[in-house]
C-alpha positions as CSV (number, residue, x, y, z in Angstrom):
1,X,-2.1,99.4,-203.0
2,X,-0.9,101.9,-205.7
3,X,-0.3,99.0,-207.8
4,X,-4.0,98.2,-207.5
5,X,-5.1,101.5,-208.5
6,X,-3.2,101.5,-211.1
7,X,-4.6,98.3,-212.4
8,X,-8.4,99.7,-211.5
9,X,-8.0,103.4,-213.1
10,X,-8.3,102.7,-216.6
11,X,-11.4,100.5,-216.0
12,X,-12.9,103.3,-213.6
13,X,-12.2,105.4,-216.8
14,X,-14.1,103.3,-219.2
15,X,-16.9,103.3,-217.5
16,X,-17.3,106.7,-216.7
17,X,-16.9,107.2,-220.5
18,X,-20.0,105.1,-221.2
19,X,-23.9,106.8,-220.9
20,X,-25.4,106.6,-218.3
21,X,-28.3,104.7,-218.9
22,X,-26.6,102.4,-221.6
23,X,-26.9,99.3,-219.1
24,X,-30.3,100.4,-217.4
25,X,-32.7,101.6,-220.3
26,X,-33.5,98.2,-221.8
27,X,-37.6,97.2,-221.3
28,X,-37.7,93.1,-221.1
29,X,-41.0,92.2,-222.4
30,X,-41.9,88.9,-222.1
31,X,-44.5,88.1,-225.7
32,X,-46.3,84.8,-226.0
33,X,-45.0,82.8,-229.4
34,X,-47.6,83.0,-231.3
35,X,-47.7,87.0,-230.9
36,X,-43.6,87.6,-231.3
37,X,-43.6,88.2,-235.3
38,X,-46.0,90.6,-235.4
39,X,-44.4,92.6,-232.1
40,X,-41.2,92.7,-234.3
41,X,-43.0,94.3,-237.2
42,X,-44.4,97.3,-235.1
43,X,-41.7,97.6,-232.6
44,X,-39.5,99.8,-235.2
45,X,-41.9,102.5,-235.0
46,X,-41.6,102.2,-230.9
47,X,-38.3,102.3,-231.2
48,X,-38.3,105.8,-233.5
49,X,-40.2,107.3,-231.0
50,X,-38.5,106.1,-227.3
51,X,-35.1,105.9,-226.6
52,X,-34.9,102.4,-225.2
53,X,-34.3,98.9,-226.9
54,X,-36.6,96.2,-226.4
55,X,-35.8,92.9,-225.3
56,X,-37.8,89.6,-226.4
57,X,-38.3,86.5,-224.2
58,X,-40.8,84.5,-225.9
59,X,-41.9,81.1,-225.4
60,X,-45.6,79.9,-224.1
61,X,-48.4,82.4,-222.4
62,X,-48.5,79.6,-219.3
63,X,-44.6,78.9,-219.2
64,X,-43.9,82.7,-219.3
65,X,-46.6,83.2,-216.7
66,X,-45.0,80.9,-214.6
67,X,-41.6,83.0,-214.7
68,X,-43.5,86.1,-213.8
69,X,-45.2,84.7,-211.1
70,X,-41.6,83.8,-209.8
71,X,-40.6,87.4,-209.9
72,X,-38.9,87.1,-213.2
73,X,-37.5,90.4,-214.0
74,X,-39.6,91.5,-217.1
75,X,-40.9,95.0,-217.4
76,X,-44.2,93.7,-219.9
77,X,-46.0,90.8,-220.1
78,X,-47.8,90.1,-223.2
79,X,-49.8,87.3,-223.1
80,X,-52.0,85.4,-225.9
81,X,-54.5,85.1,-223.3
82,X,-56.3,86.8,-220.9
83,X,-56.5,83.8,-218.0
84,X,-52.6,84.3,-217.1
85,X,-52.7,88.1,-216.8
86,X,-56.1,87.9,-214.9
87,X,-54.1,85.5,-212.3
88,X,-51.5,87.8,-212.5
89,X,-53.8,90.5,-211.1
90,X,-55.8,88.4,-208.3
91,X,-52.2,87.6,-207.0
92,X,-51.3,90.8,-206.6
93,X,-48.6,90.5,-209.3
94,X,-48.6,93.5,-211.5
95,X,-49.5,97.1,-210.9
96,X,-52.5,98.1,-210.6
97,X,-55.3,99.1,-213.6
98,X,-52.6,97.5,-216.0
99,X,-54.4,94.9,-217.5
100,X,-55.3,95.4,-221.3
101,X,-56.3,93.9,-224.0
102,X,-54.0,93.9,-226.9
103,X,-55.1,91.9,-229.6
104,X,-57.4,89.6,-230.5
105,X,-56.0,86.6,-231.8
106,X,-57.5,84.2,-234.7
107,X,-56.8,80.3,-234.9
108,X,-55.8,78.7,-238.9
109,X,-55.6,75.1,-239.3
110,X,-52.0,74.6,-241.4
111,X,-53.5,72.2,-244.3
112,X,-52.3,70.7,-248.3
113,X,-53.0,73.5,-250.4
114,X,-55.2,71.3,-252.5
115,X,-57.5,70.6,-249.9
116,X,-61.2,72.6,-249.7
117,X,-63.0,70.8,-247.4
118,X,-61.7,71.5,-244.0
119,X,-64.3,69.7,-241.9
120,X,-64.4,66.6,-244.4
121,X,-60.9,67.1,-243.9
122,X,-60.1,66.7,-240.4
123,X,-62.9,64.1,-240.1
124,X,-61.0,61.9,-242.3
125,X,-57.2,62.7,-242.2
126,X,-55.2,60.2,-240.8
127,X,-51.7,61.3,-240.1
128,X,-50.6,63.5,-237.5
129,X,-52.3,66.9,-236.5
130,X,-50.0,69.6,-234.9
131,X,-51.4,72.0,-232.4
132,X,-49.6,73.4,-229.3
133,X,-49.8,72.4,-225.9
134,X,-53.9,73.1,-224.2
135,X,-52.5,73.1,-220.9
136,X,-50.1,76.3,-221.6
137,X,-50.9,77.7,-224.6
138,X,-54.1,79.7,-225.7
139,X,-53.8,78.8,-229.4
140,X,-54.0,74.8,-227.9
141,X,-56.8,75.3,-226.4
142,X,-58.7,76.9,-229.0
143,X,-57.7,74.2,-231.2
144,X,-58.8,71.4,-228.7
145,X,-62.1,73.8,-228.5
146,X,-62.4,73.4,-232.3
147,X,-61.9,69.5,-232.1
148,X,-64.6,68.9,-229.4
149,X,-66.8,70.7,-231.0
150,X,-66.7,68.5,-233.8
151,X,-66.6,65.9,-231.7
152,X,-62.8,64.7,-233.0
153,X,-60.5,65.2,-229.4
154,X,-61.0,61.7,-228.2
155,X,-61.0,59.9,-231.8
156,X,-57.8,61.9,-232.7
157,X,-55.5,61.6,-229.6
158,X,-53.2,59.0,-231.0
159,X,-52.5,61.8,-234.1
160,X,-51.9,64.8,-231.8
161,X,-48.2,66.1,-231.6
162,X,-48.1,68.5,-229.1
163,X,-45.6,71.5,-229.4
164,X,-44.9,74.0,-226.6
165,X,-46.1,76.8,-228.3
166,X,-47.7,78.0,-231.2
167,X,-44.5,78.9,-232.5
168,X,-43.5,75.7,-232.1
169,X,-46.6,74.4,-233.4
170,X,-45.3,76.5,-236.7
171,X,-42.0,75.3,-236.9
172,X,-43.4,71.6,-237.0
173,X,-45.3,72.6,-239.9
174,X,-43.1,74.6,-241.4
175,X,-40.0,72.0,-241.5
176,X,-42.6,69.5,-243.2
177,X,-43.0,66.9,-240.3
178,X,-46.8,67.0,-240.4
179,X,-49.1,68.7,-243.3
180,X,-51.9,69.4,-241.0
181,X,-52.5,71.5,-237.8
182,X,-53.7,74.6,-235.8
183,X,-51.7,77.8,-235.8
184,X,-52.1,81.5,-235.7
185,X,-53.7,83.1,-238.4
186,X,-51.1,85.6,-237.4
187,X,-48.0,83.4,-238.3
188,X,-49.1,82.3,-241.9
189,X,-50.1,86.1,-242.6
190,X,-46.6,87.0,-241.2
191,X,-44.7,84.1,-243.3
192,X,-46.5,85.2,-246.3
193,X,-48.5,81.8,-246.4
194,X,-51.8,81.0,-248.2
195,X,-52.4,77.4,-247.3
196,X,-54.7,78.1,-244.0
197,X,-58.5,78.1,-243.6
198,X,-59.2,81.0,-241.1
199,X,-61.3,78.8,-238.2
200,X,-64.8,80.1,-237.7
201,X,-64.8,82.3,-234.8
202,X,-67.9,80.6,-233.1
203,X,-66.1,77.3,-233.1
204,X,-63.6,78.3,-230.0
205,X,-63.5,81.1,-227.3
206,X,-62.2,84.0,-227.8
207,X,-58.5,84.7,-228.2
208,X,-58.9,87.9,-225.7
209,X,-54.4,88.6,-225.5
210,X,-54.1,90.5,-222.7
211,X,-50.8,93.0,-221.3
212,X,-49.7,93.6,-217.9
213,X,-47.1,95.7,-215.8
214,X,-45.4,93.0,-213.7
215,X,-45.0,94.2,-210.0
216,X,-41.6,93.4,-210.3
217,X,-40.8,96.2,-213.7
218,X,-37.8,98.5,-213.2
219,X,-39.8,100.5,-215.5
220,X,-43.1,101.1,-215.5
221,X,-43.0,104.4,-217.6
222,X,-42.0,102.5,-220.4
223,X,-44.2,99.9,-220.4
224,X,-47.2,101.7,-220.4
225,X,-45.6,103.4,-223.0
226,X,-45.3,100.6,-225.4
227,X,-48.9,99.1,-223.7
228,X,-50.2,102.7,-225.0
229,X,-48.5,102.5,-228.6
230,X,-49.8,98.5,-229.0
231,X,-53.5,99.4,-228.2
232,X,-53.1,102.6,-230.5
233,X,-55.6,102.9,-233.6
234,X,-52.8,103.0,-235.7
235,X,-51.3,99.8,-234.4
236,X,-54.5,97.7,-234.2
237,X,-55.1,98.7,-238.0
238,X,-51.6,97.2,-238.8
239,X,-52.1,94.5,-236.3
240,X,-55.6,93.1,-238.5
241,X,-53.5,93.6,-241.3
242,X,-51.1,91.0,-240.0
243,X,-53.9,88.2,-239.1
244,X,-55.6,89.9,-236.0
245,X,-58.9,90.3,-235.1
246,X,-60.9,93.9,-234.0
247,X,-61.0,94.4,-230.6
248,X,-64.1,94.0,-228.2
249,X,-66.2,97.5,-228.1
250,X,-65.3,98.1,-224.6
251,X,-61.4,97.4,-225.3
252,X,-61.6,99.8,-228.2
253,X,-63.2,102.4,-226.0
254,X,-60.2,102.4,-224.1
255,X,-57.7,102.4,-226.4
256,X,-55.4,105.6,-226.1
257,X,-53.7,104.8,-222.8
258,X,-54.3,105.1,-219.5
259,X,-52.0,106.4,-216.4
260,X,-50.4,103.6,-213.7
């Protein structure tokens, strides 16, 4: 038994050296793909003001919703659309008045640079188009919006590669697989990019990204917190700098935060 103790003391020590909250201050936010770069371009500021890191799980709005719905343990969940944080809600999964809208997100079509006629374009290109996956990702469904209405979605299904997300839609792009398809305007703003056509917004619905406190957050404080700094006018400035859209009027009446 001494022998033990003495074998557990300097551990016992160690730990009692280390902050308190070192292990227990982190906020998980969960951030759709599409939605991650700019998040890591404002977080610094967050992070100036709050004591806490933030942690990024990102992969598809429908995948992630999926996770939450399972009790995942994520303090935010930022979605690039407002369906999964409005199921979120009727389920009783999130606390209560949290639902926001964040952003609204723009769709780009990825295309040659020498290329000016984007309709012309699309009606005639025939290699593959990228776009992420409709049946999980908002930015994929706003494309296949895009393609119906130009009546191209049954002509074109043998050219579709689906990706995940749209930041896997991106990456496809980007590593020079396919010369043609639908991302965020946010990602080709972030990356610096000048070879997109920003897609008419009457051509899909509206990108409404939309936030919400998981039932399951350890804390909730901090979330709103970081929900209050994203929806802030300074934010949202930098955020249509970066490729977004301005929010609806009755979004940007609210924006300032809100108690939970």
């Amino acid at each position: 038994m001494v022998r033990r103790l003495s074998l557990l003391l300097p551990a016992l020590l160690v730990a009692m050296a280390l902050p308190v909250n070192a292990d227990n201050c982190t906020l998980r936010v969960a951030v759709a793909a599409s939605f991650r770069p700019a998040l890591e371009q404002v977080l610094p500021e967050f992070g100036r003001r709050h004591a806490c890191p933030v942690q990024l799980s990102s992969g598809s709005s429908g995948v992630l919703y999926q996770q939450i719905a399972h009790r995942a343990p994520f303090d935010l969940f930022l979605s690039a659309d407002r369906e999964r944080p409005e199921l979120l809600e009727k389920q009783g999964g999130v606390l209560g008045n949290s639902r926001q809208t964040y952003a609204l997100g723009l769709l780009a079509l990825w295309h040659p640079k020498s290329e000016s006629n984007i309709e012309q374009l699309m009606q005639t290109w025939p290699d593959t188009i990228v776009l992420a996956d409709p049946r999980v990702a908002p930015f994929g469904n706003a494309a296949r919006q895009v393609l119906e209405g130009l009546g191209l979605w049954e002509k074109k299904q043998t050219q579709l590669a689906r990706a995940h997300n749209a930041g896997q839609a991106y990456l496809m792009l980007d590593s020079g697989n396919a010369q043609l398809g639908f991302v965020a305007a946010s990602q080709m703003r972030a990356a610096g990019r000048t070879n997109f056509w920003l897609l008419p917004q009457h051509w899909y619905h509206p990108i409404e990204q939309q936030l919400v406190i998981p039932i399951q957050s350890r804390r909730p404080q901090k979330a709103q917190a970081l929900a209050d700094y994203l929806r802030s006018p300074e934010v949202q400035a930098q955020l249509r700098r970066l490729g977004y859209g301005v929010l609806p009027a009755a979004d940007r009446g609210r924006e300032g935060g809100r108690g939970l």
